[in-house]
N, C-alpha and C positions, 0 to 999 in steps of 0.2 A: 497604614503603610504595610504593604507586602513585604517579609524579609525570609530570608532561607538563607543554607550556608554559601559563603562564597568560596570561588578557586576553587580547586583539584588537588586531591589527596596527594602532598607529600611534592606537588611541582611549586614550581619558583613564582614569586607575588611579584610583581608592579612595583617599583621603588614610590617610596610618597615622598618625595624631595621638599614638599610643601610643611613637613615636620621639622626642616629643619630651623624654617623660619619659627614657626611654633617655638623651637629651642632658644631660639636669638632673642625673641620677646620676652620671653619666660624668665633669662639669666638677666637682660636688662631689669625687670621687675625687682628681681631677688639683690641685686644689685644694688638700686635707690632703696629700698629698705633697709639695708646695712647702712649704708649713708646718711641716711638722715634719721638711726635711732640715735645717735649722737648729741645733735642738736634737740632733739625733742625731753634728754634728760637735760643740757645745758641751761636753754633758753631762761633766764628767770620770768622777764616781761610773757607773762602765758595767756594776757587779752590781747598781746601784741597781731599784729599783721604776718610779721615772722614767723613764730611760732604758726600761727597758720597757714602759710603756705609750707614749713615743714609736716607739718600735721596729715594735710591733704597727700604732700609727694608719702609720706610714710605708709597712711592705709590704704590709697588708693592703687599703688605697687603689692600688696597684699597676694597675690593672683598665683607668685613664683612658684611656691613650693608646690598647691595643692594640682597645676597646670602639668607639673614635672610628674608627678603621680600618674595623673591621668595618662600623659605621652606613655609612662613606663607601660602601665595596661596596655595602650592603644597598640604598641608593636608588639608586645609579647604576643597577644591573643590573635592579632597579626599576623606574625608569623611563624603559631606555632598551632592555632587552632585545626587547620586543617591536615597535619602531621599523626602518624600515628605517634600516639606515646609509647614510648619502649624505653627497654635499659639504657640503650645506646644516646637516643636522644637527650634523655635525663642525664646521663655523663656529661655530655657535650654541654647541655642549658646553664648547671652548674661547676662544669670548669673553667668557661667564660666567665660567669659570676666573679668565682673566687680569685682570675687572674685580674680581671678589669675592671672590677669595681670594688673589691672587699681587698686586694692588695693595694689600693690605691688609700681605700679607707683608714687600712692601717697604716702603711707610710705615714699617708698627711695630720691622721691622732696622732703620734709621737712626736712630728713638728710640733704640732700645734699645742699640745702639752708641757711642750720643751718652753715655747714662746708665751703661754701663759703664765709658767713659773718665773721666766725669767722677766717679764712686765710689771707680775707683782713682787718680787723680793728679789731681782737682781743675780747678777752671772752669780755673783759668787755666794749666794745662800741660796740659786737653785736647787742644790742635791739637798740641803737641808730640809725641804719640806717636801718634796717629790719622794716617791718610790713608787715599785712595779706594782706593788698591789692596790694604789688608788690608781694610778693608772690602766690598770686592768678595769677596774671597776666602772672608772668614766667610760672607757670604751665599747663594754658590754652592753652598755647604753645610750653611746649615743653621745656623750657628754664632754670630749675632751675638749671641744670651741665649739662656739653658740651655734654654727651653720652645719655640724656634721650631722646631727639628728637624721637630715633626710637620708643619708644614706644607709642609717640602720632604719629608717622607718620601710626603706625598699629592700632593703634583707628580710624582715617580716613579711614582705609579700613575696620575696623570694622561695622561702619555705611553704607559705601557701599556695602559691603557681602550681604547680602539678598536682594537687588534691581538687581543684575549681577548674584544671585541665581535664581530668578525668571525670571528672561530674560531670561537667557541660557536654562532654563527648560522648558519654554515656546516657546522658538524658537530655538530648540539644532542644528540648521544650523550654530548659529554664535560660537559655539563652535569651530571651526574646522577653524576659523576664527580670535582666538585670539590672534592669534601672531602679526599677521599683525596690525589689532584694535588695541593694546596695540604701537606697533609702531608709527603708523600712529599719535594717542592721544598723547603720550609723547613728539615727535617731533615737534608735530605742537604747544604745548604750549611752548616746548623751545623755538622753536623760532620768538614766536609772542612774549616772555619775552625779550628775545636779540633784538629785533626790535622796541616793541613796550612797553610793558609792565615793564619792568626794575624794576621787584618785587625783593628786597634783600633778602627776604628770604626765595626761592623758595627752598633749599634744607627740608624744614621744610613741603611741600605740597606734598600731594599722587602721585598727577601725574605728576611728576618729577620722580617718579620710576612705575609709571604704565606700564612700557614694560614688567619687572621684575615679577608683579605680576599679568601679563594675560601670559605670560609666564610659572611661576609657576602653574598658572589654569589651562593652557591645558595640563601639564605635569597631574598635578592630576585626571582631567576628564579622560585622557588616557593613564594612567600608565600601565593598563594591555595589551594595543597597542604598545609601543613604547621602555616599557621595554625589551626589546629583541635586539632591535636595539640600545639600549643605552650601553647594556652590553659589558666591556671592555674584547676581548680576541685575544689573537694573530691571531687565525682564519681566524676570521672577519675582521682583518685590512687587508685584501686584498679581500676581497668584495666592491663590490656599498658605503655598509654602512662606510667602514674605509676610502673610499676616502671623504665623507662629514665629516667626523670626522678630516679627515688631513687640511680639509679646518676651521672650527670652531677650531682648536688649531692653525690654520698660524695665524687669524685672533686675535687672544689672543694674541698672542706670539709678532707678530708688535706693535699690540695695547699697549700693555705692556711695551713693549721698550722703542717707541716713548713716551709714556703718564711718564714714568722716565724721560726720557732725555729734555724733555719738561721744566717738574716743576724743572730739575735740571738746565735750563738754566735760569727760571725764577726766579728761589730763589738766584741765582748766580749773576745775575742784563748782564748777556751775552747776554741772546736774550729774544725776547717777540712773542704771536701772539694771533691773536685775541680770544674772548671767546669762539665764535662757535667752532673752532678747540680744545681747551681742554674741553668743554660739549663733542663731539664727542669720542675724544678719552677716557676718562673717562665712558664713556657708553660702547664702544665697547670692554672696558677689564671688565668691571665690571659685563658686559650681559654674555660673551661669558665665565666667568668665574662662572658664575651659574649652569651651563653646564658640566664644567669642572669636578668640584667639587664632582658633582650626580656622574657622571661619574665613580670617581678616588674615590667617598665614595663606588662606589659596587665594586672595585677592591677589596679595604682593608677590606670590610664587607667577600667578598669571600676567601681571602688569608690569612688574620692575625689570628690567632691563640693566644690560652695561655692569660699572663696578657696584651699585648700589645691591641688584642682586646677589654678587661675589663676596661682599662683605657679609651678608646677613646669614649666607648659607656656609661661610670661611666660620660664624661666629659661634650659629648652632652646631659645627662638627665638632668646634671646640666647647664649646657648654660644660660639658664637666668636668674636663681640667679648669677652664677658667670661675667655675664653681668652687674648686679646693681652692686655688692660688688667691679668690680676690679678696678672704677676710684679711691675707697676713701682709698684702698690697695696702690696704686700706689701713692697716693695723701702723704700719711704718708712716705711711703718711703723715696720719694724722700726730705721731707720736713726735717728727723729728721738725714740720711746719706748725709754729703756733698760729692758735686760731686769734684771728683778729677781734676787737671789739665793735668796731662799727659796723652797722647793720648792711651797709650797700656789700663792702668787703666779706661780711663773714654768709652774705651769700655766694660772693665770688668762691670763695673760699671752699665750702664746699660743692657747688658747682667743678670745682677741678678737682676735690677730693674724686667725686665720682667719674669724670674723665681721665684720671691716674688710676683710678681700679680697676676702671675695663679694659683702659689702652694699655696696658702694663701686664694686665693680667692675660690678654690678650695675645700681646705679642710674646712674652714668655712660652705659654703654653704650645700655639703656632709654632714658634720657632726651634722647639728643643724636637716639639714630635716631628716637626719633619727632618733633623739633623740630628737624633739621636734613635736609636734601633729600640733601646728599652727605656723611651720616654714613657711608654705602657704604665711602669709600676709606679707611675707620677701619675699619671693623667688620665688611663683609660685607654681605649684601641682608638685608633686614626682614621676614621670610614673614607672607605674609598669612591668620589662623589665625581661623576660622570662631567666632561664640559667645561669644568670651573678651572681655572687656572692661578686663582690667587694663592699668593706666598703663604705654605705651610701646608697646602691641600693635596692631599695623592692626590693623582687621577687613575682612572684605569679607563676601560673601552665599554665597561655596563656598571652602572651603579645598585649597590647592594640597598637591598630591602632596611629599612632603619631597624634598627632591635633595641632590645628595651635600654629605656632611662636616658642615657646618651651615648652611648656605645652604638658600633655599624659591622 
C-alpha cells in the first residue's frame, strides 16, 4: 500500500461523520459492560446458563474503552497532523482540553466521590471518612468511580500529543511505521510488567493501550489513503482487499470466543491459564475490534437512512456526556428497584437496567446541552453536525471535523 501525507498544510479536512457512529457503538459497548459486571459478581449458580449469557454480554462488550482510544488518536492526528505546530496552536489544543474534558472530569470526580461515600456510610457519616486529601489522591489517578480512569488515561496522552506531533513532523518516515512502534512499545512493557515489573495498576497507564492509539494515529495521518480500502462493499470482498479483511475479522471472531470462554472458565473456578494468555487475547479482540467498528460505522453511515441515522449520530455527539452521567444512572437504578430472583425476571430486570442507563443517560445529557449555555462543564462541547435535526443537536450550514475523544 502506497501512503504519503494527506490534506494541505493548515486547510480545513472533510468532516468524517461516520466517527460518530464509531462513538454510538463504542458508548453502547462500555454501557453493557457496566450492566452486567453486576450480575456476574451476584449469580451464585456459575454452571448456570444465566450466568453465561452474562458472561458472554460482559467480555464480548469489552471493545469500549480501548475503541475510545483509538477514535481519540484518530482525530487528533486528524486534524492536527497537517498544521504547523506553534505556540498558538498548542494554546488553543490544550485550552479545549482543560475546558472540555479535564473540567468535566473534575466536576464529575467530586459527584462521584460524594455518591461513593455516601452508598457506603450514608449522608450523615459522609464527611466522616471523606476529605480533600484522599480525594485529591483518587483523582490524580484516575480513581474517584470505576469508569473515570479513561479520562485520565487520555490526559496521559494529552501530554504526549505534541512530543509524537513534532516527531512524526519532523521525521514523517516513522509515520508509516506506527503500527508496528505502537506494538513493539505496548508488548514489550506487558511483558517486562508480567516478568518483571508486576505493576497493579497498569490498566490506569498510557501504554498499556499505546497499540490502540498509534494505531488510531496512522488511521488519521492516512485517512485519505486507506479510506478506500477500509470501505465495506460486496465488491471488494473478493479482491486482495477483502481477503485481509477476512483475515482481521477470523482474528476477532477466535479472539473473541476464546477471550469469553476463558473468563467463563475462570469465573466458574473450571480452568485457569496464565496472564500472558488473557493480556493476549484481551488485546487481540479489543485491537482488531477498532477496526471492525470504523469499518461497520461507514456501512451504517452509508446505508441507514431516516431516524435510525439521527439517533445514532444524536448518540455519538453525546458520548461523553453520556459516558460521565451513565454510572450514577445505573448506580440509582439498581439501588432504589430490587433485583428479582427468578431467572426469566432477573433478565428482564436488567435488560431495562441497561435501557434506563442509555435512555436516561441519554436524554439528560441531549437535553440540558441543548437548553443550557454551560452544560460544557457537565458534558463536554456540543459539535455542531450538518443535516440532523434530532432533539438536542445544533445544526449549523458545514459540519466541523470531529476532534479528539468526543469533543467537535
Amino acid at each position: 500500500m502506497n501512503v504519503s501525507r494527506s490534506g494541505g498544510a493548515g486547510g480545513s479536512k472533510e468532516p468524517i461523520m461516520s466517527l460518530y457512529y464509531v462513538r454510538a457503538l463504542a458508548i453502547l459497548g462500555v454501557i453493557m459492560v457496566h450492566v452486567t459486571a453486576t450480575p456476574i459478581g451476584e449469580i451464585q449458580g456459575k454452571q448456570s446458563s444465566l450466568y453465561a449469557l452474562f458472561n458472554f454480554l460482559n467480555i464480548f462488550n469489552k471493545f469500549g474503552t480501548p475503541t475510545f482510544l483509538f477514535l481519540s488518536a484518530f482525530v487528533l492526528f486528524y486534524s492536527y497532523y497537517d498544521r504547523p505546530l506553534s505556540k498558538a496552536l498548542l494554546s488553543r489544543f490544550y485550552k479545549r482540553r482543560l475546558m472540555y474534558i479535564l473540567v468535566p472530569y473534575l466536576v464529575g470526580s467530586c459527584f462521584y466521590y460524594m455518591l461513593g461515600l455516601y452508598g457506603v456510610y450514608g449522608f450523615s457519616h459522609m464527611s466522616d471518612y471523606g476529605s480533600v486529601k484522599q480525594f485529591l489522591g483518587l483523582l490524580v489517578h484516575g480513581k474517584t468511580y470505576y469508569h473515570l480512569y479513561f479520562i485520565f488515561i487520555n490526559a496521559q496522552f494529552y501530554v504526549l500529543f505534541p512530543f509524537m506531533l513534532w516527531l512524526l513532523q519532523k521525521k514523517p518516515q516513522l509515520t508509516k511505521m506506527l503500527i508496528p512502534i505502537g506494538l513493539v512499545l505496548q508488548w514489550a512493557f506487558v511483558i517486562g510488567n508480567l516478568e518483571v515489573m508486576h505493576y497493579g495498576d497498569k490498566g490506569y497507564l498510557f501504554i498499556s493501550y499505546f497499540a490502540n492509539f498509534c494505531l488510531g494515529a496512522f488511521f488519521g495521518i492516512f485517512h485519505k489513503q486507506v479510506r478506500d480500502m477500509l470501505d465495506l462493499t460486496w465488491e471488494k470482498l473478493f479482491t486482495y482487499r477483502g481477503g485481509i479483511w477476512l483475515v482481521v475479522w477470523g482474528v476477532w471472531l477466535v479472539a473473541t470466543v476464546a477471550h469469553i470462554h476463558l473468563w467463563y472458565e475462570n469465573r466458574t473456578g473450571t480452568a485457569n491459564a496464565g496472564a500472558f494468555t488473557y493480556e493476549l487475547l484481551w488485546f487481540l479482540q479489543t485491537y482488531t475490534s477498532g477496526l471492525i467498528l470504523y469499518q461497520l460505522a461507514g456501512l451504517l453511515y452509508r446505508k441507514l437512512k431516516g431516524t435510525a441515522a439521527k439517533l445514532l449520530l444524536h448518540l455519538g455527539s453525546v458520548s461523553f456526556g453520556v459516558y460521565i452521567v451513565h454510572a450514577a444512572v445505573l448506580y440509582l437504578f439498581i439501588r432504589l428497584l430490587d433485583t428479582p430472583s427468578q431467572p426469566h425476571l432477573y433478565v428482564l430486570y436488567y435488560a431495562c437496567a441497561y435501557a434506563a442507563t442509555l435512555s436516561v443517560s441519554w436524554m439528560v445529557v441531549g437535553l440540558l446541552q441543548k437548553r443550557f449555555k454551560f452544560a460544557w462543564v457537565l458534558f463536554g462541547s456540543v459539535p455542531k453536525i450538518r443535516s440532523i435535526d434530532s432533539p438536542g443537536i445544533r445544526t449549523s450550514t458545514a459540519a466541523a471535523p470531529v476532534s479528539s475523544t468526543f469533543e467537535a
